[in-house]
C-alpha positions, 0 to 999 in steps of 0.5 A, a space after each residue: 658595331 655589327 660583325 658582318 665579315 670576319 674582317 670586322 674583327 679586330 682579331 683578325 685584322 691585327 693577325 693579319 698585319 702582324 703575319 705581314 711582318 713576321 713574313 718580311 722578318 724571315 725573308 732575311 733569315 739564312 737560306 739553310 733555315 728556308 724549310 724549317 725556322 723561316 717556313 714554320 714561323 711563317 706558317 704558324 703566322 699565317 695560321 692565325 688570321 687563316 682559322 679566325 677566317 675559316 671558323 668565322 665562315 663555317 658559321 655552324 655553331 658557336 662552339 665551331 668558331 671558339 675551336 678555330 679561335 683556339 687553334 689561332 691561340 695554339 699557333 700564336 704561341 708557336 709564333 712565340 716559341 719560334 721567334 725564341 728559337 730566331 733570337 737565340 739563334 741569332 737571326 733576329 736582333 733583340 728590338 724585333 723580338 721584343 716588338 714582336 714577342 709583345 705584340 704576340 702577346 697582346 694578341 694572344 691575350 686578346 683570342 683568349 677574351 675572344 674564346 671566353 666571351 665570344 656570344 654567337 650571332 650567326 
């Protein structure tokens, strides 16, 4: 398969659904955790399909895209940590965080094979 767009990339379309998620995970979080917990862990979500986009469309250089790729990573374990805080806190039961925690996971892993064997084609 030829990338084209970064939506070719598997990377980013599971991100994406998995931004999805946390999103509609939060929306059930107390409302006094709006602009901390429930803001952060959907920004840091967000983040991680935003900069494998961004990186990908910058198309400068190799290195660029590997650095986006490891700001995704950065905030694919701050997602982690987050839903930590959301399950200890009570917020979330123990099924979504440990769907969530294992998807988190994979999907780490998965950016980190990205970072290391990514070869540019731009």
């Amino acid at each position: 398969m030829v990338i084209t767009s970064y939506k070719d990339l598997e990377v980013y379309r599971d991100s994406y659904q998995l931004f999805l998620q946390v999103h509609k995970m939060a929306q059930k979080y107390p409302d006094y955790e709006r602009y901390e917990i429930n803001a952060q862990i959907r920004r840091a979500a967000m983040s991680i399909p935003m900069n494998i986009a961004e990186g990908y469309g910058k198309k400068s250089s190799e290195l660029d895209f590997k650095r986006f790729l490891t700001m995704s990573l950065g905030s694919c374990n701050e997602v982690q940590v987050l839903l930590d805080m959301s399950k200890d806190l009570g917020y979330i039961t123990q099924t979504e965080y440990t769907e969530k925690t294992q998807k988190y996971d994979v999907l780490g892993r998965r950016l980190n094979t990205l970072i290391q064997k990514w070869k540019s084609n731009f």
